[in-house]
N, C-alpha and C positions, 0 to 999 in steps of 0.2 A: 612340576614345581614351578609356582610365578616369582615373577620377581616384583616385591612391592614397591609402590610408588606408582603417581599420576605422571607418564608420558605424552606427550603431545608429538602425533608426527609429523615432521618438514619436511621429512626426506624427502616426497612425490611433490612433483611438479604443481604448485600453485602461489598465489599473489600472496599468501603467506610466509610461502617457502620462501621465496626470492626475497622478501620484505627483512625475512631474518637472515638468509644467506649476507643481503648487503651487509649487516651490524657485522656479521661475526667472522667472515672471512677474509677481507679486503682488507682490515684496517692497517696493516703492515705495506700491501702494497699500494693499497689507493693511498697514502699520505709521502711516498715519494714524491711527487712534485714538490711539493715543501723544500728539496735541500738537493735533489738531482740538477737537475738546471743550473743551480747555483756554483756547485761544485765542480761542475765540468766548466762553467766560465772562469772558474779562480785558478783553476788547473791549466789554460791558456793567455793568463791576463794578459804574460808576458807577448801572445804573440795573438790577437784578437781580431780576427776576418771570420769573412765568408764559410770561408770554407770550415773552420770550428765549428760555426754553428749549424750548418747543414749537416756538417757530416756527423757531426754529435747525435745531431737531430734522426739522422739516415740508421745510425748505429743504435739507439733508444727504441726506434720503432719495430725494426728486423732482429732485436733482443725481446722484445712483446710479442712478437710473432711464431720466432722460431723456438726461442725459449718457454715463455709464457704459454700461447695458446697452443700450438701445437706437442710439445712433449708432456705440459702438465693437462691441459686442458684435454687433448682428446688426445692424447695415448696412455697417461700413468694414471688419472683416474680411471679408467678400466681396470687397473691393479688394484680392484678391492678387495677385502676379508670380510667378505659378508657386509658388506657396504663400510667397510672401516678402513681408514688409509690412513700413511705417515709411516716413518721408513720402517717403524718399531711392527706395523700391520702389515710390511711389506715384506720382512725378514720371517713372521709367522708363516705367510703365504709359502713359501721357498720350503720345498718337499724333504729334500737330502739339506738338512743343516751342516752346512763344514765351517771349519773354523775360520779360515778367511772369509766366506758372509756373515760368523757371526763379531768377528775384527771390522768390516766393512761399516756395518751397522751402529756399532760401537763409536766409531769415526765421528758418522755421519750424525747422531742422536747427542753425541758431545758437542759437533759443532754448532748445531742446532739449536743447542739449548744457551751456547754461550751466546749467541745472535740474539737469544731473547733477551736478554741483559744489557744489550746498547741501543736495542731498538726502543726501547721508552723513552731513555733517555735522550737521543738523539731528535727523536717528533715528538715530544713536549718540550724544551727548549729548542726548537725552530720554530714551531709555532709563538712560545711567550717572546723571541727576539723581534719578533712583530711589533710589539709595544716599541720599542728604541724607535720607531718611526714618530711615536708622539713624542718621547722623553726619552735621549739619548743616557741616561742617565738610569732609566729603570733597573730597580733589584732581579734581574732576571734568576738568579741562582737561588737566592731565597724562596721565591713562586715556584717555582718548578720543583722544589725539595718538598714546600707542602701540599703540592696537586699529588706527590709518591707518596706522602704518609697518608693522604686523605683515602688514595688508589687501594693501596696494598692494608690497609686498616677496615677499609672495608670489605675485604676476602672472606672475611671468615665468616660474615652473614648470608654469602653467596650472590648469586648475579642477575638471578634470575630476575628481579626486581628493575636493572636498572636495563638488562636485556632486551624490553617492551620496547623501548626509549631510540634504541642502538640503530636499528633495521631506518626509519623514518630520518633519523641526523645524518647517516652516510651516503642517504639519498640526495639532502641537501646538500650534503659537502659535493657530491660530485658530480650536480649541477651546478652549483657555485664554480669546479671546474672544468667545465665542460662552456659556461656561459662565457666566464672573464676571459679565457680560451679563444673561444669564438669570436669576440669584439676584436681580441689585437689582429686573427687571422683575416677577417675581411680587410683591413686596414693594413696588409704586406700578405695575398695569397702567393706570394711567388716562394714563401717558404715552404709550400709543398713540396715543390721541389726534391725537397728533401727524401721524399716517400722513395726516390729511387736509389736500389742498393750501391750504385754506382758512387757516391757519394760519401755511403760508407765505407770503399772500398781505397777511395780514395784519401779517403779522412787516415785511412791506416798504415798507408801507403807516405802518400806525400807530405803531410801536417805534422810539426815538428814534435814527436812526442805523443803523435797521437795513437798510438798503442798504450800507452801507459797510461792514457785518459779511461781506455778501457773501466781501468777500475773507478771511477767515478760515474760515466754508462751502465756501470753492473748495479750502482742503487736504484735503476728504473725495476727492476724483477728480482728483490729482497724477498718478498713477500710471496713468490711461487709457491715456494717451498710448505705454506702456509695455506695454499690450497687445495693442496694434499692430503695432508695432515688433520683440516676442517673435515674431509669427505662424510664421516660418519656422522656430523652434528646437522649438515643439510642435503646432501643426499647430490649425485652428479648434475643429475636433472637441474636443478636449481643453481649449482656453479655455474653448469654452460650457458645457461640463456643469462642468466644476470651480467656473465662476463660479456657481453655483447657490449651491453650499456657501460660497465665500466671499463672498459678497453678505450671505447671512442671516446667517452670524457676525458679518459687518462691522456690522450694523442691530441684532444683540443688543448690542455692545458699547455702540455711540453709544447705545442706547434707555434701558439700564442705565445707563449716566454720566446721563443725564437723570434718569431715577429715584433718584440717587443723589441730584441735586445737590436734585430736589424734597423731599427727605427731611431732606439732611443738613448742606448747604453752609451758611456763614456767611458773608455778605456782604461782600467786602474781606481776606476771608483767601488769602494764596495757594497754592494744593495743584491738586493734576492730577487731575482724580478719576478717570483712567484708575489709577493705582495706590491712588486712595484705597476704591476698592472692593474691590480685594484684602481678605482675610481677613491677620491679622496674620500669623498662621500660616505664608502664603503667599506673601509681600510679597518673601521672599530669591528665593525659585523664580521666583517670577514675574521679578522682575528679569532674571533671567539668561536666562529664556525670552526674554524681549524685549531684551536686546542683544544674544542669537544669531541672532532677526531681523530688527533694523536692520542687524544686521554683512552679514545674508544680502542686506536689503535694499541697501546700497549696495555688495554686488557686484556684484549685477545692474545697478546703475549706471554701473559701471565696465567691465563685460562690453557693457554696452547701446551704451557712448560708442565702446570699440575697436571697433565693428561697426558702427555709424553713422559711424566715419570713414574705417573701409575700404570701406565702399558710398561717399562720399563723393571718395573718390582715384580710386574707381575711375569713376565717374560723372563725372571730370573737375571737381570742384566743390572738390577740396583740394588743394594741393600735394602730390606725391607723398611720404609717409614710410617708415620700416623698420617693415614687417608681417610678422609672424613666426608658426611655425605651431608653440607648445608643446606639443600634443597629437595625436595623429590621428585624434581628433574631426575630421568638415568644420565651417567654417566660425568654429570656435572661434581665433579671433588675440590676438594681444598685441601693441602698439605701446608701444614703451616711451616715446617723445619724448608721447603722449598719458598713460601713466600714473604718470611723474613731474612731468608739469604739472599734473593731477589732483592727484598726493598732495600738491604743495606749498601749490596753490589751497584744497582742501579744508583743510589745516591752516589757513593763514591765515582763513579766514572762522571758523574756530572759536575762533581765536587773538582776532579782529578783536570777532566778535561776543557771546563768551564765553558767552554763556547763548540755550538753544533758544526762550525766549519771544525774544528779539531775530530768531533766524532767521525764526521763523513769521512776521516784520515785513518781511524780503524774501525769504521763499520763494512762490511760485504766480506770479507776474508776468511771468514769462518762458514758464511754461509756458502762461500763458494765449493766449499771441501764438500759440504751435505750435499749439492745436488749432483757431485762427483759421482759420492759415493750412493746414491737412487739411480743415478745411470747404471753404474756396474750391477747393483744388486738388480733392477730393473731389466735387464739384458739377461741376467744370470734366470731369473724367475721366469722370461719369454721361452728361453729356452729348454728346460725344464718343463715347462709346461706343452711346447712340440711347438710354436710360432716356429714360421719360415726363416732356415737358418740365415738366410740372407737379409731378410729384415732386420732380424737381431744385432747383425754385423754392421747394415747400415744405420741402425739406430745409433749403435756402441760409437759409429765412427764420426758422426756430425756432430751429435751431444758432446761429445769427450773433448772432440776438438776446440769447439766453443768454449766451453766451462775449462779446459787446461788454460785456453786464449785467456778467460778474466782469472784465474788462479793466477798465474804468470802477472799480469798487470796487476791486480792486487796484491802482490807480492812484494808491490811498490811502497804499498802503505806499511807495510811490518813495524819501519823503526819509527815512523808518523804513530805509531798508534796502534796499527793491527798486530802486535805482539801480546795485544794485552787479552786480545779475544783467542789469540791461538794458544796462550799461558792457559786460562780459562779453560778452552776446549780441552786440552792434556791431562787438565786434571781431573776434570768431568770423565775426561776416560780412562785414567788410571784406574778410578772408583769402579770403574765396571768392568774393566779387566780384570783388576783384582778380585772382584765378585762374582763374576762370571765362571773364570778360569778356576778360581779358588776351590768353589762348589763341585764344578767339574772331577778336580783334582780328589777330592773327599770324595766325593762319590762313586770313584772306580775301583776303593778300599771300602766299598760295604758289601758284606759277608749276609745269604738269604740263609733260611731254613725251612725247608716241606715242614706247610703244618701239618699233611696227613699223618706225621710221625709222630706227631704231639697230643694229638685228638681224644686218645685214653688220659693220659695225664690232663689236660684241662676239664675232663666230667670229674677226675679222681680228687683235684685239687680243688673245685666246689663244693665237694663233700666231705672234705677231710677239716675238721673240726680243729683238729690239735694247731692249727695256721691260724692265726687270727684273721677276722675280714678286715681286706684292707676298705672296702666300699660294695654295696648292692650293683653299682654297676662302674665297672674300671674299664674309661677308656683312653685308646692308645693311637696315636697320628701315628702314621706308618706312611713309607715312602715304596715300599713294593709294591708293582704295576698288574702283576700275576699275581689272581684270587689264592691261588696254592699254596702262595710264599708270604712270606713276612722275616725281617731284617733281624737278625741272627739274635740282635741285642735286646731285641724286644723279647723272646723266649727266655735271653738273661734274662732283664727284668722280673720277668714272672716268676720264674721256677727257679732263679741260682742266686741271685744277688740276696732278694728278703722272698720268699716266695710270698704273693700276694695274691689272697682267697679272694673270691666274688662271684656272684651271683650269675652275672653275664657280664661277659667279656666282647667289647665292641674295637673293633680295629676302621678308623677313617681312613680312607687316601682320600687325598686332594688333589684332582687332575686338572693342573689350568690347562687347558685344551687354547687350539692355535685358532678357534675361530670366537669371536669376540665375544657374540652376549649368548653362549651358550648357556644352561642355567637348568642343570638335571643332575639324578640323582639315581642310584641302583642298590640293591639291597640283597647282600648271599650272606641266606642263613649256612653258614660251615659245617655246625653245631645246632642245631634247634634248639635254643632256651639256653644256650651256652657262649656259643662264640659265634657273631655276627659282626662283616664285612658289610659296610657302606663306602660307597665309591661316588667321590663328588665330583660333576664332571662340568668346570666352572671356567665359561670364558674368560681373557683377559682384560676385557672389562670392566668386571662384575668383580661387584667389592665382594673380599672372601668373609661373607660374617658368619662364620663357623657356627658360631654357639646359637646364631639364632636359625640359620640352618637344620642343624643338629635336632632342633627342637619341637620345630615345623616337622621333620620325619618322625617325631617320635611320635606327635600327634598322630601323624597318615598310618603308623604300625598300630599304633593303638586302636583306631576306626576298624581299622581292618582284621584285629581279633590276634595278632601276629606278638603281640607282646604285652605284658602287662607291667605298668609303670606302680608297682608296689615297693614298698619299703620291704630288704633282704632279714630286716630284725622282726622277731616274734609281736614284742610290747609294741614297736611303733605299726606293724601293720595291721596288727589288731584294733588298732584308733584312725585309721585311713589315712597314716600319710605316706607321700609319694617315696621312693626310692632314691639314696642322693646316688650324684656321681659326680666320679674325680678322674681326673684329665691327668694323666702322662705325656711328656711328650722329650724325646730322648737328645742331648746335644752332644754330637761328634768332635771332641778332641782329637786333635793331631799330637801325637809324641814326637817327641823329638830324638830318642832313640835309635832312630832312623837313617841311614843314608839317603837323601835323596838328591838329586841332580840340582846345579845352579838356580835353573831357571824354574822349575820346581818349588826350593826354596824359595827364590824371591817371588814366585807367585802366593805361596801361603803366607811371606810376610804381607804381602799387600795389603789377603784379605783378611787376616788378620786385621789389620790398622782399618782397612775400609769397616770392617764387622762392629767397631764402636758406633757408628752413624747408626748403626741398624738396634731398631727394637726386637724384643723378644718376640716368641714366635705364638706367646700367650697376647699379645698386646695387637701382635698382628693376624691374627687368624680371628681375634676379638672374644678371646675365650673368658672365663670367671675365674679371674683368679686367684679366689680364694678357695677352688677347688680345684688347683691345677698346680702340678709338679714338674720339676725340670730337673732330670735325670743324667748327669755328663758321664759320658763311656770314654774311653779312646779308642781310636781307629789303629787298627791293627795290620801291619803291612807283613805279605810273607816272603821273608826276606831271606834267601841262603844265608847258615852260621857259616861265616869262613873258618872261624876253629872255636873248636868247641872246649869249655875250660874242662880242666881235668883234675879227678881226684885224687890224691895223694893217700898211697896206702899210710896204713898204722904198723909203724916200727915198735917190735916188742922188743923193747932191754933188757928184758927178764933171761 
């Protein structure tokens, strides 16, 4: 079975690949210089030397290093699912699923996704405060609210269009810094200096508060996280050699802000010296280079967020939403309930916060938790999979240490700000706890039954006349993994509730399997001409469109002589037309009759209240629903009667 649509591939290493690798991966962390530099000088105004800016400078680079290229760059892109990464591709990967990685995951995919929500804001308002250099006066809040409606209004015609464009601009931007970079560093090379760890050591050590700077150091490698996450859109090949090039522009730029600030800065004055290095000449240019990518950048934010909640729904960890396919590019979706919560969220914090020195006060804090919780899960899936237990231990113990170091110092920013992205994050994972666990919870109360016990009665009950037909062919979504079984209430259904005649009896499973673009399909006749099992065995990926699925197999049984698509009534199949069919599909009530445990309850209230976000299961499997039914049974717990009532004899007064 293919999967339709025109693919173009990136993933192997060529001047295509890296051309679009630039557009689509970087734009989170190549648009740090914008507001890192900046931030770590406001965070020492008070106390403005040498040693700030070296050792800033020492601690930015040895976080690109340590952080950046070697734990994402060459060790966790190795961690792929079939060439698909991000911590959702990470937790699929991980053999024994236990509940604390799938709590881990949960974390890390909440924090992540609240990160996507201040990082647009933040680098398009850093970029438009560029203008206050012509006109201290500029409407910068107005600009920046309609570069978000222009952003997110255009989602829903897809990206691919402007994705051409993307690859070519961020090549400019990060020669623009990489150049302006260069000019200040000839001009004070003794800020290399810097290069040596001892500086940052001492930056942490001796400089007043310089721990706490940390979290202003942690916006140079925002955007790691991100390149993870991208692996299956351009492939490792292509991340690693391009990160070369944007590594060392990234270190000209910061190197040069240093040089600049050794040079020129005035102590207490407030300026960016990402734009104060510009030449005057080149200060409009420049601007515009760098709000077309932040714009770029918080596309990719937004493209990152629709794809981390369709791995997300599909991985059983969100409530199901409307996932739509605007292009046919694979794997490119648009959800619209995620990109007008987005546009509104984003507006508001820009609204809220007004000025990008305020954001950089609660931006990293959330992302710090996700690359936590990729360590843990990261270590957890090395060894599982047999890596050298000492490796593992060493990896768990350098990573952990670093990233607890900037959790800790961001931890600074809480009542600044960063409460608003940890608020965010909580609820993001409530939703998925509740959703998660909920299903769980229902699901260890569903009751099988051997169809081989049934086999007589479903030929008996196609032939028994005195039943009315409920349809020529009744089918039924079924969640049993084993061909033999099927879910107790699906036999209600048929034979105890209304029995319902038909012609052929089709049972679906739907297996989203753990490896991404899987896209097959199996076919057990149970019954020959009676009851047929199809079994769809559909990456997390891969948009589930059931009915047209569905349809494409009926096609392949038909070629194949294995079924015939006639109408079950006399008068219509004697005029040639097709067979209809009608969709079941059964929804599990919880009673409340029931004792159950605290924690328990409150996991069903959850998903209870989470389960209004979600559409029906006709809307998301993409069925017709005008021939599709929805069945509610309750789930039936078996519970000891502690006593059982009793009956009262009859007193005869006679």
């Amino acid at each position: 079975m293919k999967e339709k649509g025109h693919h173009i591939d990136i993933k192997k290493l060529s001047f295509a690949g890296l051309l679009v690798t630039m557009g689509i991966v970087y734009g989170d962390i190549g648009t740090s210089p914008l507001y890192t530099v900046k931030a770590i000088v406001q965070g020492g105004a008070d106390n403005f030397n040498e040693l700030l800016v070296y050792g800033a400078l020492s601690c930015v680079f040895w976080t690109l290093t340590l952080q950046t290229t070697i734990k994402y760059i060459l060790i966790t892109l190795r961690a792929d699912n079939k060439g698909e990464g991000g911590i959702f591709a990470l937790f699929a990967l991980i053999r024994r699923k236990s509940v604390w990685a799938a709590v881990l995951t949960m974390i890390g995919g909440a924090a992540l996704l609240a990160d996507g929500v201040i990082t647009p804001a933040i680098t398009v308002t850093s970029s438009i405060e560029g203008l206050k250099l012509f006109n201290p006066d500029i409407p910068v809040i107005p600009i920046v609210l309609i570069i978000f409606g222009l952003i997110f209004f255009m989602q829903q015609f897809g990206t691919n269009f402007m994705g051409v464009a993307f690859g070519p601009m961020m090549v400019a931007w990060f020669l623009m810094l990489g150049i302006l970079g260069f000019t200040q560093l000839i001009s004070h090379p003794d800020v290399l200096r810097a290069l040596s760890p001892l500086f940052a050591i001492r930056f942490l050590t001796e400089y007043p508060g310089g721990f706490i700077l940390l979290g202003a150091v942690f916006l140079c490698t925002t955007g790691a996280e991100a390149l993870y996450s991208d692996l299956g859109h351009c492939g490792r090949a292509n991340i690693r050699v391009s990160w070369i090039f944007v590594k060392t522009t990234l270190l000209l730029s910061y190197f040069g802000q240093g040089a600049w600030l050794m040079m020129h800065y005035v102590p207490g004055t407030d300026v960016n010296p990402f734009f104060a290095i510009m030449p005057r000449w080149f200060l409009l240019t420049g601007i515009i280079i760098s709000t077309g990518a932040s714009i770029i950048a918080s596309q990719a934010l937004i493209s990152g967020s629709f794809t981390l909640l369709s791995e997300a729904v599909s991985l059983n960890f969100w409530p199901k939403i409307k996932i739509l396919n605007p292009t046919f590019i694979r794997g490119q979706v648009y959800l619209p309930f995620v990109n007008w919560s987005l546009w509104i969220m984003c507006s508001l914090v820009v609204l809220f916060f007004r000025e990008s020195s305020s954001m950089e006060a609660a931006y990293g804090l959330a992302i710090t938790i996700t690359m936590i919780m990729t360590t843990l899960l990261l270590t957890y899936y090395l060894y599982q999979k047999g890596v050298d237990y000492r490796f593992a231990i060493l990896l768990l113990v350098v990573f952990l240490t670093i990233e607890t170091s900037f959790l800790v110092a961001n931890l600074h920013k809480f009542k600044y700000g960063g409460w608003f992205t940890l608020l965010l994050a909580s609820l993001y994972f409530l939703i998925m706890f509740g959703w998660y666990f909920g299903r769980k919870l229902k699901n260890k109360y569903i009751s099988f039954s051997n169809l081989g016990e049934y086999y007589e009665l479903f030929k008996d009950l196609k032939h028994d006349e005195s039943v009315p037909k409920t349809a020529t062919n009744l089918v039924y979504i079924i969640r049993a993994n084993r061909p033999e079984q099927v879910e107790s209430k699906v036999i209600y259904s048929i034979f105890n509730k209304r029995p319902k005649r038909a012609d052929i009896y089709w049972l679906l499973h739907i297996d989203r399997v753990d490896e991404p673009n899987r896209f097959e399909y199996k076919v057990n006749h149970l019954i020959p001409g009676v009851l047929i099992r199809i079994d769809f065995h559909i990456g997390f990926k891969v948009d589930p469109k059931i009915n047209l699925y569905f349809r494409e197999i009926l096609e392949d049984m038909v070629k194949s002589g294995e079924i015939k698509l006639e109408s079950g009534y006399d008068s219509l199949k004697k005029n040639g037309f097709p067979g209809d069919f009608k969709f079941v599909l059964i929804e599990r009530i919880m009673s409340r009759d029931f004792k159950l445990s605290n924690i328990q309850n409150f996991i069903l209230m959850l998903h209870t209240l989470v389960g209004r976000l979600s559409i029906t299961d006709v809307r998301a499997l993409q069925l017709d629903s005008c021939n599709s039914v929805v069945e509610q049974v309750p789930i039936v717990f078996n519970q000891p009667v502690e006593k059982r009532i009793m009956r009262r004899p009859i007193v005869n007064n006679k």
